[in-house]
N, C-alpha and C positions, 0 to 999 in steps of 0.2 A: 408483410407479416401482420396477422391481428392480434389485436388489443386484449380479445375477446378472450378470459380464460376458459381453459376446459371446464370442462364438467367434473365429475369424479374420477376423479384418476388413482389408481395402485399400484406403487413405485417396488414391487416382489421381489424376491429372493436377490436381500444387498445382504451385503454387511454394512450395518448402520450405525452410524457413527455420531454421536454429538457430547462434541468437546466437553461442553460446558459442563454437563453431568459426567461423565465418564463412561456412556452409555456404547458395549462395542458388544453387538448381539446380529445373528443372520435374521432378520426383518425386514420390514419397509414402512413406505408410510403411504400414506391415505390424506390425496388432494381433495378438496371440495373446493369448483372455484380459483378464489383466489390465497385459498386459506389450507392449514394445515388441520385437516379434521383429528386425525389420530395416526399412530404410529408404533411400532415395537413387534413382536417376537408373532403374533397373530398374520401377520401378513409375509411369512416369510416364502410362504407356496406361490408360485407362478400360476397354479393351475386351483386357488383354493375359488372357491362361492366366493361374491364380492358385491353379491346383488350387481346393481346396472353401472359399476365402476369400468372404465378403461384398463385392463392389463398391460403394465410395462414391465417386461419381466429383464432385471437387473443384468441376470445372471453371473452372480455371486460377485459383482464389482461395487467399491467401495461406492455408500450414498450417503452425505454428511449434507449440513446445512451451507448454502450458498456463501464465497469467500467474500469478506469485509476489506479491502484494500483503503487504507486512510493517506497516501500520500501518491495522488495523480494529476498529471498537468493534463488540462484535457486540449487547450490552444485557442477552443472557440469560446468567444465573441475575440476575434481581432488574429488569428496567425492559423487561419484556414487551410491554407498550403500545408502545415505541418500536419494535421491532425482535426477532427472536427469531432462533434457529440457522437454522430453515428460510426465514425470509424474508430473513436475510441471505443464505445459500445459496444461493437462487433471485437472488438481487439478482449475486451473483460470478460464477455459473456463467452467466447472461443476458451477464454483460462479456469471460467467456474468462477470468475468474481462477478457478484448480482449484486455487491453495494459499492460504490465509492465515494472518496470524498478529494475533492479536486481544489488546487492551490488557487487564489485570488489573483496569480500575474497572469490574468487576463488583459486585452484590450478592446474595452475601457476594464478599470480595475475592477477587481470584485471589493469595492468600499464603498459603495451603495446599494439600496435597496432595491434598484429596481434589476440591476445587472443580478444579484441573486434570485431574485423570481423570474429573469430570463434562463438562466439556467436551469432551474427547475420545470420552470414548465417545459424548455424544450424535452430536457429529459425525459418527462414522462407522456409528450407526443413519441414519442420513437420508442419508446417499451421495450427497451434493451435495460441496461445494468440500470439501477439506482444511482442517483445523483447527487449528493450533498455538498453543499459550498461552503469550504473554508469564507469567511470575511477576512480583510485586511486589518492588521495592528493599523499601520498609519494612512493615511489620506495621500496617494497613488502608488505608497510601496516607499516613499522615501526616508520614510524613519524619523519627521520631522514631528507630525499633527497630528495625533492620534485621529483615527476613523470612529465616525459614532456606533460603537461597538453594540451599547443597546438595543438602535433602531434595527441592526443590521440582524442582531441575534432574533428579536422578533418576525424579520422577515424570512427566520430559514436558516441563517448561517451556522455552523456544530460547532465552530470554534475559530479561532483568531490565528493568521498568522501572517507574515510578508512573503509568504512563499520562502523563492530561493536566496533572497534577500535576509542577512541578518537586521536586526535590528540594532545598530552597532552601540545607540549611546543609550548607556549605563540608567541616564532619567529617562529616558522615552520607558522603558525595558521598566523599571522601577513604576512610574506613572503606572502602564499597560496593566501590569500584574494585578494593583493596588485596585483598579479600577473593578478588572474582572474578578477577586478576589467577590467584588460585593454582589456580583450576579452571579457568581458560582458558574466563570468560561472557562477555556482551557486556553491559554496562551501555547501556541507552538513556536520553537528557535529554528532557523537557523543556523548550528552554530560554528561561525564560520566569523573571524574577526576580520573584518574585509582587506584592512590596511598588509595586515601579512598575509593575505591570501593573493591582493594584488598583483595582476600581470605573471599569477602561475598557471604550470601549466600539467602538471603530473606531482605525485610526491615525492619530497625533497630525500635525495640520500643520494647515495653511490649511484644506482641506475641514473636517476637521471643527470648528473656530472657526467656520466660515460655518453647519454643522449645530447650532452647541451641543450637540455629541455629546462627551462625556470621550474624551480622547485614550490610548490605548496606546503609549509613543516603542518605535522601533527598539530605544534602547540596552538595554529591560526585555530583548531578547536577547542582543543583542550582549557584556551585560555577564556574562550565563550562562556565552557562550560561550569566551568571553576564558578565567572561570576555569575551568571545566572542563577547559580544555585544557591547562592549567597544573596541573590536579591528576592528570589519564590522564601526562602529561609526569615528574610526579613519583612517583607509584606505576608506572605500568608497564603501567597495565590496561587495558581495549580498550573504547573508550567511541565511542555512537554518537549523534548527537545528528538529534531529528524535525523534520519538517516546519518548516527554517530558510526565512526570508523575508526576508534584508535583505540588503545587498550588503556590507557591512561584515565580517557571520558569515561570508561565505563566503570574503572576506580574511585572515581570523583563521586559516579551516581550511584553507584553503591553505598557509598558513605554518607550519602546522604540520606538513604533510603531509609540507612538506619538509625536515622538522629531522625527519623519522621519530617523529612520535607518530603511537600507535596510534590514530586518530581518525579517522572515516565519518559521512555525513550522507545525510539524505534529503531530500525536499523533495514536496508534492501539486501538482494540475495548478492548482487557482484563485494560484498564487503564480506561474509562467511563464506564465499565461494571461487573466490576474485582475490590476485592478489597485485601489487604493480609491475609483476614482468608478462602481466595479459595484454599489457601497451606494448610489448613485443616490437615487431619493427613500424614503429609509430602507431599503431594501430588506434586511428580514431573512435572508431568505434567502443572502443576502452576508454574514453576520456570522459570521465563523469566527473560531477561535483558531489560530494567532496570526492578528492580523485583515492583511486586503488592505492592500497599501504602495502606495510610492508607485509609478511609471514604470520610475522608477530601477532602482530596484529588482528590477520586475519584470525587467528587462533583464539584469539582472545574476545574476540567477535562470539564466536561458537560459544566459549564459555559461558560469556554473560550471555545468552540465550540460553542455555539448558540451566542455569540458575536463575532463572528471571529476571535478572535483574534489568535486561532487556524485553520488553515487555509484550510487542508488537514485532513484526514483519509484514511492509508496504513493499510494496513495487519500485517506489520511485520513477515511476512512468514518464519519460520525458523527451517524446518525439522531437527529432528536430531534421530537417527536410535535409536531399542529397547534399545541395550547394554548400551548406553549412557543416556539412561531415568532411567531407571530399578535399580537404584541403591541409597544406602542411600543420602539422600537430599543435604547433602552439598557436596559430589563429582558429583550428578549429572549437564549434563550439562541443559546451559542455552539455551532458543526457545522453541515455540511452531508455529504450521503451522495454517496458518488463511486464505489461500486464499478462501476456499470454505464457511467458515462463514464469511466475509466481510460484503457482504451485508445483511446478517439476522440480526448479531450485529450491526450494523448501523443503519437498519429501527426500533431497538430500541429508539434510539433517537425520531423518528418519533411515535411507539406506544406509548411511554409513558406518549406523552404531549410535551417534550423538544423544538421542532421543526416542522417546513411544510416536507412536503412529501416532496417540491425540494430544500429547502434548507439543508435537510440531503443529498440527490441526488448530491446537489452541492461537497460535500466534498470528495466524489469517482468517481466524473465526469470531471467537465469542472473545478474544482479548481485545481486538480494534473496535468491536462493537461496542464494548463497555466502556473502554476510554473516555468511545466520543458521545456516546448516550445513542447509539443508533437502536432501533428496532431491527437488528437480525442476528445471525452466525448462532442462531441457538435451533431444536429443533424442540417446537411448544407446540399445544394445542391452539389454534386459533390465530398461531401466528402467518406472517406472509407464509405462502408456499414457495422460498426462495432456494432451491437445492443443487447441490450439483453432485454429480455422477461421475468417477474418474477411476481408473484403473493403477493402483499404485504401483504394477512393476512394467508395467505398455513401456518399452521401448523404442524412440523416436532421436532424430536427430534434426536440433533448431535449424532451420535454415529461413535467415530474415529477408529473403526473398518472398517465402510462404507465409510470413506473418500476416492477420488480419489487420495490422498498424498499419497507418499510409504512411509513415516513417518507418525505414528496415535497418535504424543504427540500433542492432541489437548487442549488448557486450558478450550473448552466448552463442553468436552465428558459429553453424562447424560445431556445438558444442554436443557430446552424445546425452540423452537424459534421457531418465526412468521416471514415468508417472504422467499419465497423462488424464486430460477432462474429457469424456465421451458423450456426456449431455447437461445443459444449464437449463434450467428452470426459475422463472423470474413470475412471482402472482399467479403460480398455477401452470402458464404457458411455456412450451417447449424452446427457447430461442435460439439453441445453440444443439445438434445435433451432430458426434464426428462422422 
């Protein structure tokens, strides 16, 4: 594939969409490059005058700015096998996500500087999705010595966190905050109190009593979340907390929101879409962290997204290779890979009633982009030409055989969905054609 972006390109007769404004008109936009020359209501013809621009004519399929996914494990440097730069790549650019921002439990850690410029630069040899690296809170993930969070921020890194690891004690978490408070980072949780997460293996209730499966309770987050908000409350600092799943967290963060702590959350699509009798008869590929709830929950899930109080929808991308799927339920591990169902589970939200077409749009757009301070998910003059192209009611059935992931523990295999990506646009360039 080259590097090389087109030349002028005219993206005709879409319906164009961007979040950010609320802009939903039959348009296109106008590539120069690598850049977004112009856009709106003027390029709506296939067949208009365009001087020496390239004709892509849409035909009448949604064209909004390229999706922003903030929580991806990518595997490379150190678990190869699972997942690598260019297979994650191909796995984002196949879903319409052209930015992401990948977790620090790399090997070697990402709590160095140099391991953050290896990442990026690979990334931008391979000219697939955009790359951005979480940095590590502490020095290898342990929770003990904070990571020198400044040099790291300098080198590249969008924000802080231990990955899937909580940061469990109370002064690290209190330190971390205080610290980044004065550089104005973003601390992300985990939150997962590990001690009652310990040796579970799905969440706690009836179902799994009937499984003899170890149970995960709610509170192992709920009680994360409580204090962290109590500590971002007390120092001042801007704390985000991942992939929440219970209906209680999202009370906590509510409440807080309104007393003005600095506090944002996300959430993946197996938690509004998913609920824990998807683990069916054991079904590993169902076993995520934090694991499927109850009903309830998931209901509640939905809620706090249509009222923001959930702010974001990540992937939670988390290949993990056959050997390690394949196995009885409670030694299997925990992930599943979501970047190529992102946007199908999402414009769920949108079929089902829940929401507008851009306010679901908002929460893989221009809401992660803002979070983390990225340059995309909007569509600007001048800015990247990062786009993608998807058909909101295409018809397909996930089959994680056919995924572009080298990992195929998908939690939607078998699952039917509406809405699919027909073209990604990454700097101008075509990367992804269906």
């Amino acid at each position: 594939m080259s590097l090389k972006p087109q030349g002028r390109v005219v993206y005709a007769n879409a319906r164009l969409l961007d979040p950010a404004t609320g802009l939903d008109v039959i348009g296109g936009v106008l590539t120069d490059g690598e850049k977004i020359a112009d856009f709106g209501v003027e390029f709506a013809s296939p067949s208009g005058a365009y001087g020496d621009a390239t004709i892509v004519d849409c035909d009448g399929a949604c064209l909004c700015p390229g999706l922003v996914d903030i929580r991806v494990q990518l595997r490379e440097p150190g678990d190869e096998h699972k997942s690598t730069l260019k297979t994650a790549g191909e796995s984002a650019t196949s879903g319409g996500v052209t930015s992401m921002v990948c977790l620090p439990n790399t090997n070697p850690v990402i709590d160095d500087m140099s391991v953050v410029e290896f990442v990026a630069r690979r990334a931008r040899l391979l000219g697939l999705s955009k790359v951005y690296p979480y940095g590590a809170i502490t020095r290898g993930l342990e929770g003990r010595d904070m990571a020198e969070m400044g040099m790291l921020a300098e080198s590249g890194a969008v924000a802080f966190t231990d990955g899937t690891r909580a940061v469990a004690s109370a002064k690290v978490m209190r330190k971390a905050l205080t610290y980044a408070r004065n550089f104005d980072l973003l601390i992300v949780q985990h939150p997962e109190e590990p001690s009652l997460a310990d040796g579970g293996a799905m969440n706690s209730g009836d179902l799994a009593i009937r499984m003899g499966l170890p149970g995960i309770p709610a509170v192992a987050e709920t009680i994360m979340v409580a204090r962290d908000v109590r500590l971002a409350e007390d120092t001042g600092g801007r704390l985000h907390f991942g992939h929440i799943s219970t209906a209680e967290s999202i009370d906590i963060i509510r409440r807080a929101k309104e007393r003005g702590v600095k506090v944002t959350c996300d959430t993946a699509p197996p938690y509004f879409s998913l609920n824990e009798l998807a683990v069916g008869e054991y079904r590993t590929f169902a076993k995520l962290s934090p694991p499927l709830r109850s009903e309830e929950d998931r209901q509640a899930i939905i809620e706090g997204i249509k009222d923001g109080v959930i702010d974001v929808v990540a992937s939670d991308h988390a290949p993990e290779d056959e050997d390690s799927k394949r196995l009885p339920f409670a030694q299997a591990a925990f992930g599943g890979v979501g970047l190529e169902t992102l946007l199908a589970i999402t414009l769920e939200l949108y079929h089902n009633g829940h929401m507008s077409l851009l306010d679901c749009l908002k929460t893989i757009t221009c809401n992660p982009a803002d979070l983390i301070g990225l340059p995309a998910g909007k569509l600007e003059k001048g800015a990247a030409a990062d786009l993608c192209l998807f058909d909101p009611v295409r018809g397909w059935k996930i089959d994680a055989d056919q995924l572009s992931s080298k990992s195929k523990n998908s939690p939607f295999d078998g699952r039917l969905a509406q809405g699919r990506c027909l073209r990604t646009v990454v700097d101008g360039r075509t990367v992804f054609e269906l």
